[in-house]
LONU-673638 format. One line per field, with one value per atom (N, C-alpha, C, CB): x, y, z; residue number from 1; residue in one letter; atom name. Coordinates in nm, 4 decimals, padded with zeros to 6 digits. Each point is the difference from the previous one (the first is absolute). Glycine has a CB too. Layout:
N
px <- X ...
py <- Y ...
pz <- Z ...
nr <- NUM ...
rest <- A ...
atom <- CA ...
! end
This chain:
122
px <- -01.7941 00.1417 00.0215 00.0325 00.0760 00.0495 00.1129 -00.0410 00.0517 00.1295 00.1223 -00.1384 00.2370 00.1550 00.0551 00.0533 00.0254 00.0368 00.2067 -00.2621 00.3374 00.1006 00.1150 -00.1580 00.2741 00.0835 00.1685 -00.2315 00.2942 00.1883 00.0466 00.0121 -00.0372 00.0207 00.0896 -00.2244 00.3004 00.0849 00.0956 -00.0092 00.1174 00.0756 00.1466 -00.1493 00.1978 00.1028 00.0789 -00.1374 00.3046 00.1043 -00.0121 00.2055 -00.1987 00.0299 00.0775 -00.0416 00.0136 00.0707 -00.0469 00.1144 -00.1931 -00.0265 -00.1124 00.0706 -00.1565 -00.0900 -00.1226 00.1835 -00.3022 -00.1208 -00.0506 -00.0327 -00.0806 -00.0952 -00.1289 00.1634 -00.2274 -00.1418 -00.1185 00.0711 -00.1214 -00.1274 -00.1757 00.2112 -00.2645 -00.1420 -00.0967 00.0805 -00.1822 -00.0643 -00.1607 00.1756 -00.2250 -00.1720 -00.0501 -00.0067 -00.0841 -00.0988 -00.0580 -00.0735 00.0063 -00.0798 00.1086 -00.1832 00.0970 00.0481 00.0158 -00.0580 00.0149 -00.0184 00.1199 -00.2051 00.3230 00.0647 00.0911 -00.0396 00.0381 00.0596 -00.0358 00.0324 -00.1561 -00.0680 00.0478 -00.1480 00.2012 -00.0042 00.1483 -00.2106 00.2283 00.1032 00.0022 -00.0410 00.1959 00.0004 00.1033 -00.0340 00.0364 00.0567 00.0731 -00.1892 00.3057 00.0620 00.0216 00.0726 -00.1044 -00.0630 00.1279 -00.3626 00.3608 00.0980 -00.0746 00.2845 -00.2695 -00.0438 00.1201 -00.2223 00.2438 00.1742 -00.0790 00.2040 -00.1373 -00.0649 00.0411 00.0408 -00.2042 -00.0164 -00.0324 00.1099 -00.1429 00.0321 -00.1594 00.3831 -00.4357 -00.0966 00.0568 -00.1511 00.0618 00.0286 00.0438 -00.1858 00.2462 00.0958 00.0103 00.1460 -00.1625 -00.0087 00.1334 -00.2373 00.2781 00.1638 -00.0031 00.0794 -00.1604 00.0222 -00.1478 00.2777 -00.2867 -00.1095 00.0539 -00.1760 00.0644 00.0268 -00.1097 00.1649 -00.1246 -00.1374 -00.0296 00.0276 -00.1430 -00.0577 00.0377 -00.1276 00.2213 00.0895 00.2021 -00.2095 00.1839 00.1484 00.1159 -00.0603 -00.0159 00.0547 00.0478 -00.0865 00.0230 00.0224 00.0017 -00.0581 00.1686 00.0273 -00.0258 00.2151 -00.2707 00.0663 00.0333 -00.0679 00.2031 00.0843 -00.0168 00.1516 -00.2005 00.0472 00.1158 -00.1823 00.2786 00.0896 00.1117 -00.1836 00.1197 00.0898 00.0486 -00.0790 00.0269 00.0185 00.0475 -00.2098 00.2174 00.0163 00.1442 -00.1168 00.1615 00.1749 00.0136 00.1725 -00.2978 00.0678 -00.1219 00.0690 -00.1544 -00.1480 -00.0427 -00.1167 00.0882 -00.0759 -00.1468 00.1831 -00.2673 -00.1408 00.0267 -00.1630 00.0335 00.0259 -00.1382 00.3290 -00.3597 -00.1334 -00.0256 -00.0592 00.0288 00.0206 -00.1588 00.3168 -00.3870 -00.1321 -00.0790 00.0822 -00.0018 -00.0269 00.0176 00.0687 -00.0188 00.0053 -00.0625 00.2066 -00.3234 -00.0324 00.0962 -00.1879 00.2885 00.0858 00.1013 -00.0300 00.0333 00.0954 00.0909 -00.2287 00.3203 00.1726 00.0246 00.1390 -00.0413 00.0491 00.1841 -00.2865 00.3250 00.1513 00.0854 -00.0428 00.0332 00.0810 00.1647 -00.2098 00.2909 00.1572 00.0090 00.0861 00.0704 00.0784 -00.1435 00.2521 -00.3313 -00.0639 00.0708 -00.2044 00.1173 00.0237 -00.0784 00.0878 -00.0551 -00.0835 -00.1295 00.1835 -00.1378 -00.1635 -00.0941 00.0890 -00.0566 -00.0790 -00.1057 00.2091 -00.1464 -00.0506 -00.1810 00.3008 -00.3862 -00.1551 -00.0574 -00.0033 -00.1437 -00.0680 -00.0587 -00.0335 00.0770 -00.0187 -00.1223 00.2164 -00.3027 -00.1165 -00.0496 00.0168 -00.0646 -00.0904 -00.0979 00.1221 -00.1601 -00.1190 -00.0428 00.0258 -00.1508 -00.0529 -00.0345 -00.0666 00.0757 -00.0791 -00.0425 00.1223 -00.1911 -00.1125 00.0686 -00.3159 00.4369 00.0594 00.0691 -00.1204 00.2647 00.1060 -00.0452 00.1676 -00.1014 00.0036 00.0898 -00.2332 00.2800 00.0881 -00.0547 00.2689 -00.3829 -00.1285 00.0038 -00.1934 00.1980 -00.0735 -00.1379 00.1526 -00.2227 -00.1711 -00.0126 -00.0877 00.1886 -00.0531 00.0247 -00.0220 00.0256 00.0484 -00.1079 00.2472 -00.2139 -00.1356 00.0482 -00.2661 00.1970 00.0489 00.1803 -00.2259 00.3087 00.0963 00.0398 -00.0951 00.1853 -00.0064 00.0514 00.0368 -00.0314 00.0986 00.1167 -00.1051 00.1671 00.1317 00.1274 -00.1227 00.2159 00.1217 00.1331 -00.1073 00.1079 00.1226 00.1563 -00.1172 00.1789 00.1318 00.0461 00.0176 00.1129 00.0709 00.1192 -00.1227 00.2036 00.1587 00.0779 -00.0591 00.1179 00.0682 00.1475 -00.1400 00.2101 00.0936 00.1246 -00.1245
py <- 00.4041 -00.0283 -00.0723 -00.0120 00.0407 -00.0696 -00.1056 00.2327 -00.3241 -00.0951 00.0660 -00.2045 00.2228 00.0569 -00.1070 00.1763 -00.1241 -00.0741 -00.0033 00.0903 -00.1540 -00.0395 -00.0258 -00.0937 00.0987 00.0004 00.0297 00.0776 -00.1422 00.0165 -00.1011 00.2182 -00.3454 -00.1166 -00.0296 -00.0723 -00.0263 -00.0969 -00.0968 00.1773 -00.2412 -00.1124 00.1201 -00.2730 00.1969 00.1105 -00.1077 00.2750 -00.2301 -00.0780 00.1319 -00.1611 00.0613 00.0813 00.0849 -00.1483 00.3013 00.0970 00.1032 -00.1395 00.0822 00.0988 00.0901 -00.1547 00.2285 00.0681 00.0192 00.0783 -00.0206 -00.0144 00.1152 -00.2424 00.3053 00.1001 -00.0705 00.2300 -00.2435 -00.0312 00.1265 -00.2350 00.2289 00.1039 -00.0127 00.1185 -00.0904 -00.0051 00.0964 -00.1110 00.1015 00.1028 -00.0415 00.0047 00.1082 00.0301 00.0871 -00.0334 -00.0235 00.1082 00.1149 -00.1960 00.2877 00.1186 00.0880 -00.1421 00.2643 00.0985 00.0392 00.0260 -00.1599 -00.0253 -00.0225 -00.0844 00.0067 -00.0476 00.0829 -00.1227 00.2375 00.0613 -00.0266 00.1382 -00.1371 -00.0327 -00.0598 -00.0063 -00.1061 -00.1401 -00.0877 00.0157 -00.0331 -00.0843 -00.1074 00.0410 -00.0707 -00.1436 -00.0557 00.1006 -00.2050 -00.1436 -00.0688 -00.0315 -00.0378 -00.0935 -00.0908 00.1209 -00.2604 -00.1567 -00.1001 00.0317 -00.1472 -00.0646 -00.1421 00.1544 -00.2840 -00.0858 -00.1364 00.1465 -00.1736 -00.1162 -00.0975 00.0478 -00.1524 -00.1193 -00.1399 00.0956 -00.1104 -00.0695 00.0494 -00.1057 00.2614 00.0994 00.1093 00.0219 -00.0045 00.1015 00.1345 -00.1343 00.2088 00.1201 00.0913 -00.0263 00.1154 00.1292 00.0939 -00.1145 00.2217 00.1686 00.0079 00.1346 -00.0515 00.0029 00.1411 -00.1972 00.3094 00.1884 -00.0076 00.1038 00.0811 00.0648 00.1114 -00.1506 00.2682 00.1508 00.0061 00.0654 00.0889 00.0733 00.0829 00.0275 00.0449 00.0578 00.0643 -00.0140 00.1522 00.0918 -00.0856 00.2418 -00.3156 -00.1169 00.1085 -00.0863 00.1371 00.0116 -00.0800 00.1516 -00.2581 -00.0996 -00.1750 00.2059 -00.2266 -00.1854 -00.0562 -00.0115 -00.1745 -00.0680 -00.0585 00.0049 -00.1511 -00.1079 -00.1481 00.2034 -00.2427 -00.1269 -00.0173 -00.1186 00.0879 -00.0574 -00.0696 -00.0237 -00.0703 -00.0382 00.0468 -00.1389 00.2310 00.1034 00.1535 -00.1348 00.1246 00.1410 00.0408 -00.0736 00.1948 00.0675 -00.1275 00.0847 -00.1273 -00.0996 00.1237 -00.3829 00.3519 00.0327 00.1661 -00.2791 00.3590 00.1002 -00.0079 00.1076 -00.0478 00.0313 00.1278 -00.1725 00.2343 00.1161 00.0310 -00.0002 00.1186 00.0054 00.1227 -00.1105 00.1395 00.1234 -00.0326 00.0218 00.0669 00.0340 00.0578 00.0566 00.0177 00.0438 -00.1138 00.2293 -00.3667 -00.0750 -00.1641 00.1824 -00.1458 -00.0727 -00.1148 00.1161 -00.1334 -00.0945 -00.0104 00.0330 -00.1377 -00.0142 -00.1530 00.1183 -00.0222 -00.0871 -00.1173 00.2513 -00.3214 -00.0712 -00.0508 -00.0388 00.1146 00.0157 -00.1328 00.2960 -00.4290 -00.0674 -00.0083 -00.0853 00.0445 -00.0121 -00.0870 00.2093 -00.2352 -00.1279 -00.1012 00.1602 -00.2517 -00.0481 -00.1608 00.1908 -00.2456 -00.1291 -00.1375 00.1402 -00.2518 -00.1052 00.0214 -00.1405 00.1655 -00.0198 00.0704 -00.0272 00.1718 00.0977 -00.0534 00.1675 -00.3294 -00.0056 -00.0719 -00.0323 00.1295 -00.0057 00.0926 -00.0387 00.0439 00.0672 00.1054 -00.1857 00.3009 00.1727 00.0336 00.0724 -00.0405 00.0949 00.0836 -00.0666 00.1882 00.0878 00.0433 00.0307 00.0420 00.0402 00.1302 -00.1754 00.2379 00.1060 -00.0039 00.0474 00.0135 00.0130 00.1271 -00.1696 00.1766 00.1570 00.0664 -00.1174 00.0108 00.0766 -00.0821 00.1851 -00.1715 -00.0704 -00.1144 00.2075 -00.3004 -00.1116 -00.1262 00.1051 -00.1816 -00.1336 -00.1211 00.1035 -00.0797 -00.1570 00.0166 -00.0206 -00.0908 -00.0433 00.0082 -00.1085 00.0654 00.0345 00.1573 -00.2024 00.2983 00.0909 00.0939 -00.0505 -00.0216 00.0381 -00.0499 -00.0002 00.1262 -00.1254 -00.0019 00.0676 -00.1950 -00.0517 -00.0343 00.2009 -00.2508 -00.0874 00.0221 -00.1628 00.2296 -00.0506 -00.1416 00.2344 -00.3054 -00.1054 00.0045 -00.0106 00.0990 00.0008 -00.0041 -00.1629 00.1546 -00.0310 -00.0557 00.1516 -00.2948 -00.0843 00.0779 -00.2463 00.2442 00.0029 -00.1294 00.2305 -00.2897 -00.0835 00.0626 -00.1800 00.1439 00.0184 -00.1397 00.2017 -00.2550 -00.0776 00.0125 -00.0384 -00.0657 00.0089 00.0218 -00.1237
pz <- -00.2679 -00.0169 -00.1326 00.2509 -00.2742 -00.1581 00.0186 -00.1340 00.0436 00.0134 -00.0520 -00.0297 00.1307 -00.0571 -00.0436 00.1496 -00.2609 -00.0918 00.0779 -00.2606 00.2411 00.0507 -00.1315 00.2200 -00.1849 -00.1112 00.0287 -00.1214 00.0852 00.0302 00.0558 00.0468 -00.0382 00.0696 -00.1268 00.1776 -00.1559 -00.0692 00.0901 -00.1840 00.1292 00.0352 00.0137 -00.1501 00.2780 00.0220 00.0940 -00.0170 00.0475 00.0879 00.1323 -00.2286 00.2949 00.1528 00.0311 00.0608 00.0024 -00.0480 -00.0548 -00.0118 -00.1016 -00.0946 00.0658 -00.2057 00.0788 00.0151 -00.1115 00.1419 -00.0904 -00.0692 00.0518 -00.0337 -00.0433 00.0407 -00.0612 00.0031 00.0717 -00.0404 -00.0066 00.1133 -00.1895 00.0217 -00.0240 -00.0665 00.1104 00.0235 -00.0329 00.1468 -00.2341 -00.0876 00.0945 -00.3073 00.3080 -00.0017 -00.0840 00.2071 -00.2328 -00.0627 00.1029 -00.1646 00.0926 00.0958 00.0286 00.1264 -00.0651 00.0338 00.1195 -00.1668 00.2371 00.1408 00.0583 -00.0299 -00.0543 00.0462 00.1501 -00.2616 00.2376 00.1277 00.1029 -00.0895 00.0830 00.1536 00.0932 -00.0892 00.0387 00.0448 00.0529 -00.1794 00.2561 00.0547 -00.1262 00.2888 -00.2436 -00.1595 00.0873 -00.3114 00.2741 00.0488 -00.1066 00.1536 -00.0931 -00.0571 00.0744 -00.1261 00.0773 00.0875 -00.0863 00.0292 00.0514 -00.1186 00.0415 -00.0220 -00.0630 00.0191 00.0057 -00.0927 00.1750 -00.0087 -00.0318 00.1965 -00.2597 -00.0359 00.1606 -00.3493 00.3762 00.1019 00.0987 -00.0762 00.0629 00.1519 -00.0391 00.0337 00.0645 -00.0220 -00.0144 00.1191 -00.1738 -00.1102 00.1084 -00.2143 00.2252 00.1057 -00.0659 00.1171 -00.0372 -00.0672 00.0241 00.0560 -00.1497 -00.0222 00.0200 -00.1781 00.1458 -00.0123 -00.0335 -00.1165 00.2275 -00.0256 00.0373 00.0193 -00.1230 -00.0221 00.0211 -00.1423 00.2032 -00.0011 -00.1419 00.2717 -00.2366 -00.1500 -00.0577 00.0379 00.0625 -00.0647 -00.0351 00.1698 -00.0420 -00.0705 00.1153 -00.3905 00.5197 00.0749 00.1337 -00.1348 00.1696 00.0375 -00.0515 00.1224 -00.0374 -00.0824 00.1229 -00.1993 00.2076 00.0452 -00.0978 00.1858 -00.1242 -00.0315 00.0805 -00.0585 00.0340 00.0968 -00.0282 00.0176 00.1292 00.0589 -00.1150 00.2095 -00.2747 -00.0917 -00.1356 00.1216 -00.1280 -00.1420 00.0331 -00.1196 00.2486 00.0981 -00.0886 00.3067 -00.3406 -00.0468 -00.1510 00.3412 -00.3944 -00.1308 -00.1086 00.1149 -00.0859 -00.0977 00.0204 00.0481 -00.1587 00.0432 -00.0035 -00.0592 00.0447 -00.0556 00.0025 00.0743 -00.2128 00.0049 -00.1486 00.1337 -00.1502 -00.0366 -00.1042 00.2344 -00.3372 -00.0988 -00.0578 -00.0775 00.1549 00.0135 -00.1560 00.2769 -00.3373 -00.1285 -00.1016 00.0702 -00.0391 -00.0819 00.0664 -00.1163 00.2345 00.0336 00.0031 -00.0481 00.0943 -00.0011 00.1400 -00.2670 00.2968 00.1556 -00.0484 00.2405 -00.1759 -00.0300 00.1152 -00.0890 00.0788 00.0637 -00.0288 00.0185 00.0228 -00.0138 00.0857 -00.0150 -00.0597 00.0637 00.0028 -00.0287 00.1279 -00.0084 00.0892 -00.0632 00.0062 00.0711 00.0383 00.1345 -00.2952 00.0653 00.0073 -00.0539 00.1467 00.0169 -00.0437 00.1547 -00.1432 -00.0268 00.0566 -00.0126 00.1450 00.1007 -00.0390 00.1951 -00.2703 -00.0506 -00.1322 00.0901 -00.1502 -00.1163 00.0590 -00.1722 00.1057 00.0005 -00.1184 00.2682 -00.2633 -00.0893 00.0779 -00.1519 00.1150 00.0318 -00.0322 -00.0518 00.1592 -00.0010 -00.0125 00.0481 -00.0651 00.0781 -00.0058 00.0261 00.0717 00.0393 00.0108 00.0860 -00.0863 00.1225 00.1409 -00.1699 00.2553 00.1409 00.0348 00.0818 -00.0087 -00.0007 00.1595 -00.1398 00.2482 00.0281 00.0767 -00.0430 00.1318 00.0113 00.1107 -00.0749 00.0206 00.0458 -00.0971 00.1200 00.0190 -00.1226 00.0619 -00.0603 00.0398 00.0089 -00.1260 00.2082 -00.3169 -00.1152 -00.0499 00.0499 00.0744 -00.0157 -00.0215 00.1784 -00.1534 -00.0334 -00.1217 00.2106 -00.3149 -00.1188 -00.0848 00.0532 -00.1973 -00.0409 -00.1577 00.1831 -00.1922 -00.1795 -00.0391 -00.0863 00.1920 -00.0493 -00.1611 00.1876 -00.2580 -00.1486 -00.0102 -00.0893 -00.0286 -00.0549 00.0327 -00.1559 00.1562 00.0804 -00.1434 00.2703 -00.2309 -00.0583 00.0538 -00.1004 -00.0022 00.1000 00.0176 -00.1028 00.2096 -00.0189 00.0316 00.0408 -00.0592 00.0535 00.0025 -00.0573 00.1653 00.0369 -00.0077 00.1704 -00.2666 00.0194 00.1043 -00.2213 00.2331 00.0900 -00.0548 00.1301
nr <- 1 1 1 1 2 2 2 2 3 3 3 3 4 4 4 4 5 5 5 5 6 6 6 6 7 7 7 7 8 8 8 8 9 9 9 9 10 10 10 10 11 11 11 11 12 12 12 12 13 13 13 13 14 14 14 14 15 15 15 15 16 16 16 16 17 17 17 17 18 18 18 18 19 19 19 19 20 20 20 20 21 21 21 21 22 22 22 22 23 23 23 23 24 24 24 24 25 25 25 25 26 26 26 26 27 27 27 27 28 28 28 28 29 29 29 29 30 30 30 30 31 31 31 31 32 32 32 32 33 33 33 33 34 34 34 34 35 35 35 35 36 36 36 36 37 37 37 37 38 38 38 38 39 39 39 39 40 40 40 40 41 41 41 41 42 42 42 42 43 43 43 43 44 44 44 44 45 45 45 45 46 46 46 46 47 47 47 47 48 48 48 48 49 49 49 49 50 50 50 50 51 51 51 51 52 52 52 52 53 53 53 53 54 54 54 54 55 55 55 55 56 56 56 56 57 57 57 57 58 58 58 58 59 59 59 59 60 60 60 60 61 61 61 61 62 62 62 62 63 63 63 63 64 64 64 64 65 65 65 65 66 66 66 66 67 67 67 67 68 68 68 68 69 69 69 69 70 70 70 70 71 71 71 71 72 72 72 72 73 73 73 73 74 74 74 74 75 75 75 75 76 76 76 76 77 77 77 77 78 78 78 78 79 79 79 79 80 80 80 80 81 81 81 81 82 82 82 82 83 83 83 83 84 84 84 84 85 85 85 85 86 86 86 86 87 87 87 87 88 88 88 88 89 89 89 89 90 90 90 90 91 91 91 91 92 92 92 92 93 93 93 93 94 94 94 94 95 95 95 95 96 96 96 96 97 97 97 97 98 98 98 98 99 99 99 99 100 100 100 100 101 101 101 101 102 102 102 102 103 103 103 103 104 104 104 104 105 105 105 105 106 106 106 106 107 107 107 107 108 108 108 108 109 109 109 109 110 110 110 110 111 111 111 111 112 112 112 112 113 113 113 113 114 114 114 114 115 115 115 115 116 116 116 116 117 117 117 117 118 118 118 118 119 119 119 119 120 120 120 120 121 121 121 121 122 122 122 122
rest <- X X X X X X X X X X X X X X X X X X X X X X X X X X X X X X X X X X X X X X X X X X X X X X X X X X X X X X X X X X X X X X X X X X X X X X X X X X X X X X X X X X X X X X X X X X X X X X X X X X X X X X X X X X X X X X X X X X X X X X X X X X X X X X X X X X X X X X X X X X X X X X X X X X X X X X X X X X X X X X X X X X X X X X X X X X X X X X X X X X X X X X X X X X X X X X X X X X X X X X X X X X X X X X X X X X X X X X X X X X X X X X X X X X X X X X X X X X X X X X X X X X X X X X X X X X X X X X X X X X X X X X X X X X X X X X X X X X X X X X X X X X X X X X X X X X X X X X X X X X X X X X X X X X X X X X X X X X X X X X X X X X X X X X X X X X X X X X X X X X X X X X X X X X X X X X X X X X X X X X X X X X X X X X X X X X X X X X X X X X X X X X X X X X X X X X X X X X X X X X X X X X X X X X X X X X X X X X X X X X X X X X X X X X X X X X X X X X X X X X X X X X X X X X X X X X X X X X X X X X X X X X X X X X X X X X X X X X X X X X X X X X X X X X X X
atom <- N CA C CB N CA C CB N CA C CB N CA C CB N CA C CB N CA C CB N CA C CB N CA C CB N CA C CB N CA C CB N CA C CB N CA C CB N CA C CB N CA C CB N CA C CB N CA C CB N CA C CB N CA C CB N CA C CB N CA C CB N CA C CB N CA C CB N CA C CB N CA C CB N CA C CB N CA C CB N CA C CB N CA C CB N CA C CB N CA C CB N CA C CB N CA C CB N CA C CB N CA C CB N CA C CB N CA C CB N CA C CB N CA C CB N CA C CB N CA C CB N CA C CB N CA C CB N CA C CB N CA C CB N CA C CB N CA C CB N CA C CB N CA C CB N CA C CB N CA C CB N CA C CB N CA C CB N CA C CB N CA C CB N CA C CB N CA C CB N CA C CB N CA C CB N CA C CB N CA C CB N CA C CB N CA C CB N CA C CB N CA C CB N CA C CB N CA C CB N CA C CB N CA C CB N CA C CB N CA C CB N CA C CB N CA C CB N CA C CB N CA C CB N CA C CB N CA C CB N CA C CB N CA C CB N CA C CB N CA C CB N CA C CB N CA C CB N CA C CB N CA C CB N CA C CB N CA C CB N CA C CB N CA C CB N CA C CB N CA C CB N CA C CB N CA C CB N CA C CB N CA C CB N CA C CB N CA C CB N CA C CB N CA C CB N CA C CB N CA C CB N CA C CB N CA C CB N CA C CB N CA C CB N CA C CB N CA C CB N CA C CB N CA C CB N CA C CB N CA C CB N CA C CB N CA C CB N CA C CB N CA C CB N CA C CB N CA C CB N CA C CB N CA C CB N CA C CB N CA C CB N CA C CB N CA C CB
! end
């Protein structure tokens, strides 16, 4: 596995919107389920979206459920993250990952990138 690299975060008012996106290397990348984790400050880290390999299935946790897409363009090794109407609570540092197949345990992902902050002010 390789470290995905992360990117589209910035400072934003509540409401607005962001797309974040997430790069791997290889040619592998289809294979593979990918994840998006978020980290709140004070709060342990939470999977926010996962796709499958072809980007025919999503989950959402609950609180991002009808706000966030995920979504995945295989020829450019790259998977999206389509945020809206976000909020304060949303403000953390954006993850992702690979997994070799579905699940929204954390342990089962591997290599976390650095991430990228958003904040939502109020």
């Amino acid at each position: 596995q390789v470290l995905p690299v992360e990117s589209g975060g910035g400072l934003v008012q509540a409401g607005d919107s962001l797309r974040l996106s997430c790069t791997v290397s290889g040619r592998s990348f289809s294979n593979y389920f990918m994840g998006w984790s978020r980290l709140l400050p004070g709060k342990e880290r939470e999977l926010v979206a996962l796709i499958s390999p072809s980007g025919d299935w999503t989950y959402y946790t609950d609180p991002v459920q009808g706000r966030f897409t995920i979504s995945r363009d295989n020829d450019k090794n790259t998977m999206y993250l389509q945020m809206a109407s976000l909020k304060p609570e949303d403000t953390a540092v954006y993850s992702c990952a690979q997994s070799g197949h579905a699940t929204i345990s954390l342990t089962g992902f591997f290599f976390w990138g650095q991430g990228t902050q958003v904040t939502v002010s109020p």
